[in-house]
C-alpha positions in Angstrom: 27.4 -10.4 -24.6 26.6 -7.1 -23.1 26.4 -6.9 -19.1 22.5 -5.7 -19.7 21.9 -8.4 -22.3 23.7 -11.1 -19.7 21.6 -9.8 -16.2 18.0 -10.2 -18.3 19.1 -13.7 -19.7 20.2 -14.6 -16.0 16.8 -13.4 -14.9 14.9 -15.5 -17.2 16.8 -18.3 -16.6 15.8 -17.9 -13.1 12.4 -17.2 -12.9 12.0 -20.2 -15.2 13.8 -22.8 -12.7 11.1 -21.2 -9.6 8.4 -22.3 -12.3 9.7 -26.0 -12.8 10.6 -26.0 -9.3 6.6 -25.4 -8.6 6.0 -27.9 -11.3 8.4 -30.2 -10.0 7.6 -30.2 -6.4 3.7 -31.0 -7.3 3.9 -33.5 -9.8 4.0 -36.8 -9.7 7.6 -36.7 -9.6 8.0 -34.7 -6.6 9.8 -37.7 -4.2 12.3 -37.4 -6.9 12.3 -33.6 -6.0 12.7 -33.6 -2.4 15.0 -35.9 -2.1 17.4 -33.6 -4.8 16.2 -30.3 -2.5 17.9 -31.9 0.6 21.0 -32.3 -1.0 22.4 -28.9 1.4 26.1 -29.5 -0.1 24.3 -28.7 -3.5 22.9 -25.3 -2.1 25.4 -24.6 0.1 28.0 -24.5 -2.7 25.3 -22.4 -4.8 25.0 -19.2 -1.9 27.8 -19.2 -1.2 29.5 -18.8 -4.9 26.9 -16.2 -5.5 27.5 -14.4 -2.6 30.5 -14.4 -3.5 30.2 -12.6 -6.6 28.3 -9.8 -4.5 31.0 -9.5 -2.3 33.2 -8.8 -5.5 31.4 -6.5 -6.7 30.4 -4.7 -2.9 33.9 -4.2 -2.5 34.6 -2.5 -5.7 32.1 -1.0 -5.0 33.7 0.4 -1.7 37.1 1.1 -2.9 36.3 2.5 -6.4 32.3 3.1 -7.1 29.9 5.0 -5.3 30.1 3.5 -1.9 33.5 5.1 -1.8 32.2 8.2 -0.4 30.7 7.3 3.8 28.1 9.8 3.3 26.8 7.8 0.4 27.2 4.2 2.1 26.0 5.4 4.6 22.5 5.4 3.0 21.5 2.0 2.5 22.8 0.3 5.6 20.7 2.6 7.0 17.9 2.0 4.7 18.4 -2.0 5.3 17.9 -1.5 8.6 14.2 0.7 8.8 13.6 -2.6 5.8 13.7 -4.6 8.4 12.5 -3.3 11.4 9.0 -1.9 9.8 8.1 -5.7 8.5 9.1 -7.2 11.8 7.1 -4.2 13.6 3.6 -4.9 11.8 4.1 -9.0 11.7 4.3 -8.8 15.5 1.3 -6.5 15.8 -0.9 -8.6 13.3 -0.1 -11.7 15.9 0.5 -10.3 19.0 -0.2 -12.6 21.9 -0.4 -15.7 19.6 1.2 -18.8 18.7 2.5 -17.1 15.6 4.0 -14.2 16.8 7.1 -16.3 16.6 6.9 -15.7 13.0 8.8 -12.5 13.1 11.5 -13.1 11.2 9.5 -14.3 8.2 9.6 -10.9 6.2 12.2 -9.8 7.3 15.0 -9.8 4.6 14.9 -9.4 0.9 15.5 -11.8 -1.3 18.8 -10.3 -3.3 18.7 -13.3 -6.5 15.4 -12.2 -7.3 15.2 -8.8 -6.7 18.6 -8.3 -9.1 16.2 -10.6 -11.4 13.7 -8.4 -11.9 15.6 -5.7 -12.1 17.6 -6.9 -15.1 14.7 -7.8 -16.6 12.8 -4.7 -16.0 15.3 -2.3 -15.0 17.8 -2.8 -17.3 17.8 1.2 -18.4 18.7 2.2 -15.0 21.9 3.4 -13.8 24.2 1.0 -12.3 24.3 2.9 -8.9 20.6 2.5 -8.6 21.4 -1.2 -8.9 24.3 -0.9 -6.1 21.5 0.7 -4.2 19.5 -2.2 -4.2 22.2 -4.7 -4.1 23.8 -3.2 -1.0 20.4 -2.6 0.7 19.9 -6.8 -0.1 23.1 -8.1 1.5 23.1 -5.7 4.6 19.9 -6.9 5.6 20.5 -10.6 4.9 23.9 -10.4 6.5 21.8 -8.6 9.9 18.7 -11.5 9.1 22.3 -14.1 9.4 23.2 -12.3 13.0 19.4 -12.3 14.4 19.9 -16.1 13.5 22.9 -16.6 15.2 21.4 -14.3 18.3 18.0 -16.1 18.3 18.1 -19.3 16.8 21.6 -20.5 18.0 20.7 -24.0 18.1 19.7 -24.1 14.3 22.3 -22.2 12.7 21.8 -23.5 9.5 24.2 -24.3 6.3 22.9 -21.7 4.4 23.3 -18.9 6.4 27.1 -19.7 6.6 27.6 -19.7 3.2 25.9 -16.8 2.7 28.1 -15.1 4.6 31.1 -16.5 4.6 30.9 -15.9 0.3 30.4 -12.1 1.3 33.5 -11.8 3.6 35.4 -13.9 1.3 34.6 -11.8 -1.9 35.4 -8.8 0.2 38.7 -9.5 1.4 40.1 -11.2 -1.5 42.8 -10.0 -3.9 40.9 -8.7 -7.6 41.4 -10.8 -10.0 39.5 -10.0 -13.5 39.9 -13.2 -14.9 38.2 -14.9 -12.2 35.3 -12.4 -11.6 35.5 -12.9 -15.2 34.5 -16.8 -15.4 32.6 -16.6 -12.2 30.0 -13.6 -13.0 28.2 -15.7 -16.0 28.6 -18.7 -14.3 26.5 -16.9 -11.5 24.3 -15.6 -13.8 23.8 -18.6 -16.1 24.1 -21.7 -13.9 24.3 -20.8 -10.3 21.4 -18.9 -9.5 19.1 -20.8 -11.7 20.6 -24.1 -10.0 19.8 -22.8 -6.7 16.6 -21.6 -7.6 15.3 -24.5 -8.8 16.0 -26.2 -5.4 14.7 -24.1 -3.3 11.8 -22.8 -5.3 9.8 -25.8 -5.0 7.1 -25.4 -2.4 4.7 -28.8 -2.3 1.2 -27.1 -1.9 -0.7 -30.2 -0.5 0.9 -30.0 2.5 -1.4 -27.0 2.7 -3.5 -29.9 3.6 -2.6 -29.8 7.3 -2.6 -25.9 7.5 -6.3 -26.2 8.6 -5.6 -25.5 12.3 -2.8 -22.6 11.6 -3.6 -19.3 12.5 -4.9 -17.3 9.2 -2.8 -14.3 11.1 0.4 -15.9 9.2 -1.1 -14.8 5.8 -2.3 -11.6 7.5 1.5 -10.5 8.7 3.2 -11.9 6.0 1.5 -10.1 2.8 1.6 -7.0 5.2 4.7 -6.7 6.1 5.9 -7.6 2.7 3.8 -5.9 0.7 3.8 -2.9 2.8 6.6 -3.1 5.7 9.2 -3.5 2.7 9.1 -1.0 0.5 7.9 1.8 3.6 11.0 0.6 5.8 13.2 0.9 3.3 12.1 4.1 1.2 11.3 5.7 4.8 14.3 5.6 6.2 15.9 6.3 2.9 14.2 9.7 3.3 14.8 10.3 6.7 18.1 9.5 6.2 18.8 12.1 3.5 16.4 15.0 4.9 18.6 15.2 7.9 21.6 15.0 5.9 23.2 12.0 7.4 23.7 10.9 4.2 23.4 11.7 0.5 22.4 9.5 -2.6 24.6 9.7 -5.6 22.8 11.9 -8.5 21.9 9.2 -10.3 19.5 7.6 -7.9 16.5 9.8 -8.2 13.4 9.6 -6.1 11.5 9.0 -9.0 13.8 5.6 -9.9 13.5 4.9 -5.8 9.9 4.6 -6.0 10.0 1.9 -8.5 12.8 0.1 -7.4 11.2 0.5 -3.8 8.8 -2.6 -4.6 11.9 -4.8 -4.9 12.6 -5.0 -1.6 9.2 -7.0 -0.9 10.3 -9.8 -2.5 11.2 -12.1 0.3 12.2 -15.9 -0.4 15.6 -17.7 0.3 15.7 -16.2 3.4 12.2 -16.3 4.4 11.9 -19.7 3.6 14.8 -20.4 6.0 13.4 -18.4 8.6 9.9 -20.0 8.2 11.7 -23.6 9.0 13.5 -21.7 12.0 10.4 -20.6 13.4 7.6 -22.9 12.6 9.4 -26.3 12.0 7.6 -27.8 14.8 4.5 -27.3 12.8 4.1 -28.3 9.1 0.9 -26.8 8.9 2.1 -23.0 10.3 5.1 -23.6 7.9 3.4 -24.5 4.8 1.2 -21.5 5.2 3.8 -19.3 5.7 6.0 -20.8 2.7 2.8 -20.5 0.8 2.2 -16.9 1.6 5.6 -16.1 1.1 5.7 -17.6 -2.4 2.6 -15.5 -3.2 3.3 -12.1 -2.0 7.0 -12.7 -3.6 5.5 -13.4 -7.2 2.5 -10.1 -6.6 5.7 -8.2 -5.9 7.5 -9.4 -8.5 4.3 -8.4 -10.9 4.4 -4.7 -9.5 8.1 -4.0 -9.5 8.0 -5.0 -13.3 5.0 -3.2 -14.1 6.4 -0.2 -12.6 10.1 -0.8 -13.8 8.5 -0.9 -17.4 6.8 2.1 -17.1 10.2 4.0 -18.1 9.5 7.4 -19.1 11.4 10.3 -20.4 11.3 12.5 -17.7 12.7 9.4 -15.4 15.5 8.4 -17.9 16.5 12.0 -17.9 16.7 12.7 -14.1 
């Protein structure tokens, strides 16, 4: 099987386990649900084998592919960075002086599974180095989302985050080794990521239920800063970036390919979900609403980054 042919299978796999996960988690069945979702050991193993496979593939990336060159690299840390500063920035003003404003770290980092879903759906035509873009702009920002965790929320370091990052050093630092990268990359594709998925994916919507006294200002931040802090953050500073020649994009990742790609980065779950728990887990009603919202603006984004992935045109192949 082709990688292309492999990436869109491993995106349909996934999007279908967030869809019985939803299913799941509303149905009749859904003790039966929670009480799989709370196996962490389950998850934990998940992340952190996938992350794992990023961290393969970032550091050939590094040694042999486009990241090679600083001036290149340079570019999406950079990018990752004004990605999540810009969300952060209009949450905050949406809620200042409230409750909610603790809410922050919501929308703050993308959600790399499902943004490398849609893309192999979508984006299959593009070069890989658009892809590396992406992919590289992902894990920086959810390995700073990890450190603003560890700075901020100390006493709820969670599972998650540890084997998030942990599977990034460790794929990193490790001696290559085809045959493994080998067995693990369809396994990630195939079984891992549509495993985690379906825990995680399942958001119980009655417990909306008890959202009745939570600020409506959640909703209001959240599908801003996703919809709009996201891709501005991260195309911004792109640009800024480049116009004062700090750094460079490789050839192949034209502005025109940017722009679609750009609606990627506001897709914002695994983390966000974890960060919602972080920050409102005192509160089931501020949470559900902010899981909720989440889940929405996630699946509008998801809508629009196909839409605009699909809209593949000669003049953009050919750039």
């Amino acid at each position: 099987m082709t990688t292309a042919r492999r990436q869109m299978f491993g995106g349909i796999l996934l999007f279908s386990a967030a869809v019985i996960a939803m299913i799941w988690a509303n149905s009749p069945l859904r003790e039966s649900y929670v009480t799989l979702s709370h196996i962490e050991a389950i998850k934990g193993i998940t992340i952190f084998l996938f992350f794992l496979s990023i961290g393969i593939e970032l550091r050939h990336e590094i040694t042999h592919g486009s990241l090679s060159k600083p001036r290149q690299a340079v570019v999406p840390i950079f990018a990752a960075l004004g990605g999540m500063f810009v969300p952060v920035l209009i949450y905050s003003v949406v809620n200042f002086g409230e409750p909610s404003a603790r809410g922050w770290g919501v929308p703050m980092s993308t959600d790399i599974a499902f943004a490398l879903g849609v893309l192999a759906i979508a984006g299959s035509w593009l070069p890989k180095q658009v892809r590396t873009y992406v992919m590289t702009v992902a894990v920086v920002d959810d390995s700073l989302t990890i450190l603003m965790i560890a700075i901020f929320f100390t006493s709820n370091f969670h599972t998650l985050s540890l084997a998030s990052l942990a599977g990034v050093i460790v794929g990193l630092l490790m001696p290559a080794k085809q045959k493994f990268q080998s067995a693990l990359t369809p396994a990630v594709a195939f079984v891992i990521l549509p495993l985690f998925a379906l825990l995680s994916a399942g958001v119980d919507l009655s417990k909306l239920a008890s959202a009745s006294n939570a600020s409506p200002l959640i909703i209001i931040g959240i599908v801003l800063a996703m919809l709009i802090g996201k891709p501005l953050g991260v195309l911004g500073t792109t640009w800024l970036v480049t116009k004062s020649k700090l750094g460079t994009l490789p050839a192949e990742v034209t502005w025109p390919r940017l722009r679609r790609v750009g609606l990627l980065f506001g897709m914002c779950f695994t983390v966000a979900m974890l960060m919602s728990e972080l920050s409102f887990g005192d509160s089931e009603g501020e949470q559900s609403l902010a899981n909720v919202s989440v889940l929405i603006t996630s699946a509008v984004m998801a809508l629009l980054a196909t839409a605009a992935l699909s809209l593949r045109t000669k003049h953009l192949h050919d750039r």
